[in-house]
C-alpha positions in Angstrom: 9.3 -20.4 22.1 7.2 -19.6 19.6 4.6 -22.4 18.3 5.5 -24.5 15.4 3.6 -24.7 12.0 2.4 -27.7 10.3 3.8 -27.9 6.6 1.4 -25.9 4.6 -0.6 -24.9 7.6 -1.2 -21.2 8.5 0.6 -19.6 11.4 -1.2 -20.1 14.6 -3.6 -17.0 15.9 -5.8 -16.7 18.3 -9.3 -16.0 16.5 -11.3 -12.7 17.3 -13.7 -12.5 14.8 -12.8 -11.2 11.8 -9.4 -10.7 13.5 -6.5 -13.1 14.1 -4.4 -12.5 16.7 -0.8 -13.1 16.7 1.9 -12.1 19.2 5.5 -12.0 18.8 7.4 -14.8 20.3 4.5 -17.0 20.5 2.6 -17.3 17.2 5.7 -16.4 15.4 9.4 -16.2 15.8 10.8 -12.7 15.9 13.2 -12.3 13.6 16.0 -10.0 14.6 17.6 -9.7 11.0 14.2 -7.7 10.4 14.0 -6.0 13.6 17.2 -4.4 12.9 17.1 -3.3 9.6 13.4 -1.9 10.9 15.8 0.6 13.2 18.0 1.8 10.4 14.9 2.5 8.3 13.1 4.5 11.0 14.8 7.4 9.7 12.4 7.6 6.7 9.4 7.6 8.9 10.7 10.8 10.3 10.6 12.7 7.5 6.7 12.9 8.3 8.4 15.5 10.9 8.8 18.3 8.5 5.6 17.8 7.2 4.1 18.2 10.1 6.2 21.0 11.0 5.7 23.2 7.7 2.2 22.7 7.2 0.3 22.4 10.1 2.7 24.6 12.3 3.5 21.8 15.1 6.9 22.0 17.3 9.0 19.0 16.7 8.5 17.2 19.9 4.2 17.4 19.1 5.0 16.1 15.7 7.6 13.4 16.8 4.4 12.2 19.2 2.2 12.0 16.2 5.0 10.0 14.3 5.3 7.9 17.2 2.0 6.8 17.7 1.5 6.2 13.9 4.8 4.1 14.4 2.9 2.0 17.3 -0.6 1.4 15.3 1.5 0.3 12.3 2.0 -2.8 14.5 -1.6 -3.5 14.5 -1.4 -5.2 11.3 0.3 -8.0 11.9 -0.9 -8.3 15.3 -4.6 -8.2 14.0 -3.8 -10.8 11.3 -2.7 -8.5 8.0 0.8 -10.3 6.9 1.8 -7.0 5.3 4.3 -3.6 6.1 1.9 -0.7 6.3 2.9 2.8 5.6 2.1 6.0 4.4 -0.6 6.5 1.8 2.4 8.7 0.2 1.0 9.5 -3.4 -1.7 11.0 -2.0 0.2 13.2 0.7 0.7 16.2 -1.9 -2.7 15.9 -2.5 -3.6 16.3 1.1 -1.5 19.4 1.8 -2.9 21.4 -0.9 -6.4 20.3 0.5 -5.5 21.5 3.6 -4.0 24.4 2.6 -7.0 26.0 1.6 -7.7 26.6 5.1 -6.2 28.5 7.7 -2.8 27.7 9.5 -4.3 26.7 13.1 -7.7 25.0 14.6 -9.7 25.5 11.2 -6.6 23.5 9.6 -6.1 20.8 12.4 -10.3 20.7 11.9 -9.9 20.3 8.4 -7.5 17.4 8.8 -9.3 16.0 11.6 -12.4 15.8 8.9 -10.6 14.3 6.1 -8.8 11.8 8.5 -12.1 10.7 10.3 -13.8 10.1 7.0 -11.1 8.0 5.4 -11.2 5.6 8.8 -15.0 5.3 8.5 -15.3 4.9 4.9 -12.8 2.0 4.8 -14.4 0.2 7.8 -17.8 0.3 6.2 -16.2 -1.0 2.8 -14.6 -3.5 5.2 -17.1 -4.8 7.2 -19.5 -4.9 3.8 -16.9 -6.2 1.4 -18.1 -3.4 -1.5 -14.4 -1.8 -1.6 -13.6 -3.4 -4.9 -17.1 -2.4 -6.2 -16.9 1.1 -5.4 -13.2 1.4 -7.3 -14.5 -0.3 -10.2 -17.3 2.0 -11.0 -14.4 4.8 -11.4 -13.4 5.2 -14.9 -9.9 4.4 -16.1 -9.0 8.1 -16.9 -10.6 9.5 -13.6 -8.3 7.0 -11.7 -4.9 7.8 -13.8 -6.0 11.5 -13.6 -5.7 10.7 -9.8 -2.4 9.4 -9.8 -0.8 11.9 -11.9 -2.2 14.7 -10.2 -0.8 13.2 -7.3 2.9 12.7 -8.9 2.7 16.3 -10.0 1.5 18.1 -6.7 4.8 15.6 -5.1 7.1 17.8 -7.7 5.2 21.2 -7.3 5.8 20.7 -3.4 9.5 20.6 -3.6 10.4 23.1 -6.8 7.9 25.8 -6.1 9.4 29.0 -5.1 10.5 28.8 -1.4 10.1 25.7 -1.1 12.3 22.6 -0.3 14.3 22.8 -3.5 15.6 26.7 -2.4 17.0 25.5 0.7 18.7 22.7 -0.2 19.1 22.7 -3.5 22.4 20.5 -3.9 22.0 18.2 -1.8 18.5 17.1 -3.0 20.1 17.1 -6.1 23.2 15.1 -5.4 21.0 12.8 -3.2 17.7 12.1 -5.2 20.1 11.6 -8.3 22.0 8.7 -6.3 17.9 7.3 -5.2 16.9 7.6 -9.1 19.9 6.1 -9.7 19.3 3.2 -7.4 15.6 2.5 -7.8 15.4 2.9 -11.4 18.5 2.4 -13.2 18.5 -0.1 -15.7 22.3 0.1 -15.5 22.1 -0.6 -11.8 19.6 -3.4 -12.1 22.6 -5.6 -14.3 25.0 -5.1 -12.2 23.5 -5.6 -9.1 22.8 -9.3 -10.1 26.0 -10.7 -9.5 26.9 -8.3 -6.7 25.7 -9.5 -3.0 26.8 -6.2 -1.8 24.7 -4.1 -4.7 21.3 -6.4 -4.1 21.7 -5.9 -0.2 21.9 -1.8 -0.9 18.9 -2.7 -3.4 16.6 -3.9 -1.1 17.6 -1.1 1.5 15.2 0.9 -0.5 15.4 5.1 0.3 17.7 4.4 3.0 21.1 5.3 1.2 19.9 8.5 0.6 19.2 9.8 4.1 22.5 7.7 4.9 24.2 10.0 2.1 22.1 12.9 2.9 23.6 13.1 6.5 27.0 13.5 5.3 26.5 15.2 1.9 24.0 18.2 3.3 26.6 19.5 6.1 29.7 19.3 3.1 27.9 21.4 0.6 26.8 24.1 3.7 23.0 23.5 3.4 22.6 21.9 6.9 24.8 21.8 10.4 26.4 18.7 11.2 24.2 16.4 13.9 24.3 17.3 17.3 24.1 13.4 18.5 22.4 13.1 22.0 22.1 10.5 23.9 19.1 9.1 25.8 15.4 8.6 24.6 13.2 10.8 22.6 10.8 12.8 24.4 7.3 13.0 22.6 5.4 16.0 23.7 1.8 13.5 23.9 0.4 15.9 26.5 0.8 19.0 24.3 -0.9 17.1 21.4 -3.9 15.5 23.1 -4.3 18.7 24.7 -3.7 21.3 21.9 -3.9 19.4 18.5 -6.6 17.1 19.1 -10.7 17.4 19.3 -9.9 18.2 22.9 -7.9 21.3 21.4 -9.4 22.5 18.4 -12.9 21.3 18.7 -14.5 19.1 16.7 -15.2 19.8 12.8 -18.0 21.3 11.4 -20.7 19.4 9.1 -19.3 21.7 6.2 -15.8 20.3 6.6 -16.5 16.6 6.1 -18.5 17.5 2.9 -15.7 19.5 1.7 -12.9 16.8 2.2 -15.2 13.8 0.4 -13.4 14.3 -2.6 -10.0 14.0 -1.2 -11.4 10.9 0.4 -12.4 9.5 -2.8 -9.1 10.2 -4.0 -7.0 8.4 -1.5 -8.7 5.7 -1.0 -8.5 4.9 -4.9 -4.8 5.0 -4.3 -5.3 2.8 -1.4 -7.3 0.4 -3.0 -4.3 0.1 -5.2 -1.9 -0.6 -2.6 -3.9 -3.4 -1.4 -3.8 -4.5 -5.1 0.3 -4.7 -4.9 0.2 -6.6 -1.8 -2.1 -9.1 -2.7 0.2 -9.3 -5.8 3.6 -9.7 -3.5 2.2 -12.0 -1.3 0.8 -14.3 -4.2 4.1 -14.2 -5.6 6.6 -15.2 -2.3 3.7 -18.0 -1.8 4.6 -19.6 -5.3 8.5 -20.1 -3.8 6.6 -21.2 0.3 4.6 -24.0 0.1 5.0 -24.7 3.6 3.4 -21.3 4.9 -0.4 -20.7 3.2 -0.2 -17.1 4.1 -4.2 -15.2 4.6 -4.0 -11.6 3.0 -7.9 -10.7 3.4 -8.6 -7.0 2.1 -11.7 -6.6 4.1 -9.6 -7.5 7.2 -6.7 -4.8 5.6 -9.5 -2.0 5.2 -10.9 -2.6 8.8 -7.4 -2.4 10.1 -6.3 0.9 8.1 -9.6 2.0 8.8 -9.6 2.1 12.7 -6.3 3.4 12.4 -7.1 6.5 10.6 -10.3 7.2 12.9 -8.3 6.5 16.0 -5.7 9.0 15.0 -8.2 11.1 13.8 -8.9 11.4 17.4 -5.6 11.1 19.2 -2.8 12.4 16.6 -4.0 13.7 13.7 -1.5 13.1 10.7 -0.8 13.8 6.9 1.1 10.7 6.0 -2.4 9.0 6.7 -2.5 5.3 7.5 -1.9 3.2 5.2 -2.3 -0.4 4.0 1.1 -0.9 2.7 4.7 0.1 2.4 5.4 -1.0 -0.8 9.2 -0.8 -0.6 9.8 -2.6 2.2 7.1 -5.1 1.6 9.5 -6.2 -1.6 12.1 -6.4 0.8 10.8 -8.7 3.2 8.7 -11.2 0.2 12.6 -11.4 -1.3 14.1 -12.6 2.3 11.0 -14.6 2.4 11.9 -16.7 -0.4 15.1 -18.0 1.0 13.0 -20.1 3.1 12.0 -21.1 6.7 15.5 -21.0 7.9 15.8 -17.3 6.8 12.3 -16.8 7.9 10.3 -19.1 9.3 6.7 -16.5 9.0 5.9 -13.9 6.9 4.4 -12.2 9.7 7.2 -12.8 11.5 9.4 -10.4 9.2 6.5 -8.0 8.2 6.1 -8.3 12.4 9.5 -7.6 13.3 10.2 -4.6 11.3 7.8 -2.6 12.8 8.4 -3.2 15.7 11.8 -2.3 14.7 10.9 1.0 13.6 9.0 1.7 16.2 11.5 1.3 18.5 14.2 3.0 16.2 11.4 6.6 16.7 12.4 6.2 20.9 15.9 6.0 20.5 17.4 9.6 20.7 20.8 9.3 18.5 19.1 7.8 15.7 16.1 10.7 16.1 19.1 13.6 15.9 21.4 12.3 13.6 18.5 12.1 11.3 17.1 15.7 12.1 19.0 18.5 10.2 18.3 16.6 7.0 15.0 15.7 7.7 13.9 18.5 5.1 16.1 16.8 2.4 14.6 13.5 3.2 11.0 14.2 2.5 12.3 15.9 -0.8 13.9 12.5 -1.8 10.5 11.0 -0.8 8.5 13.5 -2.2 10.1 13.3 -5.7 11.0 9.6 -6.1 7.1 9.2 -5.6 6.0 11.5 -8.0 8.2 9.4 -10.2 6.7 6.3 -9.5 2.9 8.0 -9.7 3.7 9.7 -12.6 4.5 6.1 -14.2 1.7 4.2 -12.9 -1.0 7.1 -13.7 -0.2 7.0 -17.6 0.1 2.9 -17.1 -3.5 3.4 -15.9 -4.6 5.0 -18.8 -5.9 2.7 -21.3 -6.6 4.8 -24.6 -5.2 7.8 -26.1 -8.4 10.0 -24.8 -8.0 8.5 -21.2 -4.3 9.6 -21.2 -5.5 13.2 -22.3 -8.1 13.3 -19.8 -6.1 12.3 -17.0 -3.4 14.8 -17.7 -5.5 17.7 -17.7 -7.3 16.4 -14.9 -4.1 15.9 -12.9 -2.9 19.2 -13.6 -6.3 20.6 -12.5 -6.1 18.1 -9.3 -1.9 19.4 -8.5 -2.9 22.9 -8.4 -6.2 23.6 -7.4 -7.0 20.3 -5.3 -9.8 17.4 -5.1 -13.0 19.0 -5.7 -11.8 20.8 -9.0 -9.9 18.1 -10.5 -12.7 15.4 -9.6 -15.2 17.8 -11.3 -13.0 18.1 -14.1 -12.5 14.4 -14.5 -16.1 13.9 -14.5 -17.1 16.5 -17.2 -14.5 15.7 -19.1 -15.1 11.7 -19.3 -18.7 13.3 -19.8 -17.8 14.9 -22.8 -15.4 12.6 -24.5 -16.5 9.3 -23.2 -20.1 9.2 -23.0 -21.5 7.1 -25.9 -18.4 6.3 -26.7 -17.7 2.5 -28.9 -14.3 0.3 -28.5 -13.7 0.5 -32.0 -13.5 4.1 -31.4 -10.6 3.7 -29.3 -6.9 4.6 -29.4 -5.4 1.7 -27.3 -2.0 3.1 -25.9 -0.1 0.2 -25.5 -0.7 -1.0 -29.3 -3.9 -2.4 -30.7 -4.3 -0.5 -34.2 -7.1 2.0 -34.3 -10.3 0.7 -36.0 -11.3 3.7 -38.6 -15.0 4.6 -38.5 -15.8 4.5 -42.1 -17.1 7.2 -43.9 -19.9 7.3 -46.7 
């Protein structure tokens, strides 16, 4: 029985520090609702498979180890105190694969990785511990940080449609299938009628799901993929070939040189971290102004010392291009909504946020689910890939605040999508340089309105 909350109290922890402890049946109820809908959406998290599999060469049973021990540490959050769903720091993945394509398929890539990896962990625990994280994104000019995000939304496009790529092997079904997930997460049509349907809002706040769900079926009809082969039993993770092949152990441990060269892919995901921890401050905010009887803690230092020691521990153990993330924004809607209804729905918020990872991460051991997701595993990260370049594309020019930011950040984005972090930082630099430097507010083409204020001329 888990212990009972005083009416506006926090949720009972165990303090450690900056750390607060909670463990699942006894400083929160588990709830199953949650839980199961945390195995059903496991089959997103797998679509880190192909990744792996495509660009850093690693046989399905390494990569389903990697996967799985990302799926375990994503329970450190709540367990540690964070009331959130962690996830993938996906608007920056494209970002990372052209990063790590500059260097060879093998150890100097799996170094290369390792680098990055290492140096995102230990810059977010020293912004943790130190509490400078919102300085340090603040001093980043509005253009350089929409440049950022659009480069990011572009490469997620360029990764799918460039020539022998995703798009070439499965071309309708990504169609048919990222149509139905546009069609879902962004249709104004959809939003009014889903308002009066209990059946729509439930498929609503199923977020990506529907599409692997229709993806399973659709990709074997059209020919692309073979129908599943379901077996039976428990997944297999090859950890020993990992640790022993993969890892430092492996491939040796990176050169000096490498961690310089990945510091500006650093800098650029952990400005699009910072702005996940942004949106879950925001969510959490929000579902407290309905629950009066829970005051819920989000801390961000706590949040960057958790993501952090995840990314240096699997920096170490199971290196991985999805990185480790502060949030998952998706599902993080999800459970705030279900939130709302109150403590008979659920009682904690770390109680659902709690539950569904550990739903997931049981959902990664449970062999049918892992092969009736994996012929269309491919498809999935396409639907992924492209939905996000949507979204970054939107909140990149959103970003923007002036007419010269926009123009900046879309040729430094275009710079960043195709010839990676170093480039496009150094092109946002010289460019805000150029244009910005000096520069007066009255000189300024707000986008969202204000009227230009004409520099008069003698």
């Amino acid at each position: 029985m888990a212990l009972k909350r005083e009416y506006g109290k926090e949720q009972p922890y165990i303090p450690a520090g900056p750390f607060k402890i909670r463990i699942p049946f006894i400083h929160y109820r588990f709830e199953w609702a949650d839980y199961f809908q945390g195995l059903l959406m496991c089959a997103v998290c797998l679509g880190a498979i192909p990744m792996l599999q495509e660009y850093l060469g690693m046989p399905f049973e390494v990569a389903m180890a990697v996967v799985v021990l990302n799926g375990l540490f994503y329970c450190a959050h709540v367990f540690l105190g964070d009331p959130v769903v962690p996830g993938w720091v996906t608007p920056a993945i494209p970002l990372l694969m052209i990063h790590v394509t500059q260097f060879e398929m093998g150890p100097e890539r799996m170094q290369a990785l390792i680098a990055f990896e290492m140096s995102l962990g230990i810059l977010a625990i020293v912004l943790g511990v130190t509490g400078l994280g919102k300085k340090i994104v603040t001093v980043v000019p509005n253009a350089m940080q929409s440049g950022i995000i659009l480069g990011a939304g572009f490469a997620a496009v360029m990764v799918i449609f460039k020539k022998g790529a995703r798009f070439d092997s499965f071309p309708l079904s990504i169609i048919i299938c990222v149509g139905l997930g546009f069609y879902l997460l962004f249709s104004n049509h959809f939003k009014s009628i889903r308002a009066n349907n209990s059946v729509l809002k439930v498929i609503a706040n199923l977020g990506i799901l529907p599409v692997v769900a229709l993806a399973i079926v659709v990709a074997p009809l059209v020919g692309e993929v073979p129908w599943p082969n379901i077996e039976w039993g428990i997944t297999k993770p090859a950890f020993g070939t990992l640790f022993h092949d993969w890892t430092i152990l492996g491939v040796g441990f990176p050169p000096i040189s490498m961690f310089v060269k990945s510091l500006p892919m650093v800098i650029s995901a952990y400005i699009v971290l910072f702005g996940d921890m942004i949106q879950a401050q925001a969510l959490i905010e929000d579902a407290a102004k309905v629950r009066e009887d829970e005051f819920v803690d989000y801390n961000p230092n706590r949040s960057h010392l958790v993501f952090g020691l995840r990314n240096f521990i699997m920096s170490i153990i199971g290196p991985d291009l999805t990185m480790c993330g502060p949030l998952w924004a998706a599902m993080q809607v999800v459970i705030c909504e279900r939130y709302k209804h109150g403590r008979k729905a659920m009682d904690s918020m770390h109680g659902g946020a709690g539950s569904f990872r550990f739903g997931t991460f049981t959902g990664y051991l449970i062999l049918p689910i892992v092969t009736l997701c994996k012929p269309i595993l491919g498809i999935a990260l396409a639907s992924t890939m492209l939905i996000q370049g949507y979204v970054s594309v939107r909140v990149g020019v959103m970003k923007a605040r002036t007419f010269n930011d926009l123009g900046i950040a879309g040729i430094m984005g275009a710079v960043l999508a195709t010839r990676g972090a170093v480039w496009g930082l150094a092109t946002g630099i010289v460019l805000c340089l150029l244009i910005q430097l000096g520069n007066k507010p009255e000189y300024d083409v707000n986008i969202f309105g204000e009227e230009e204020k004409e520099e008069e001329v003698a």
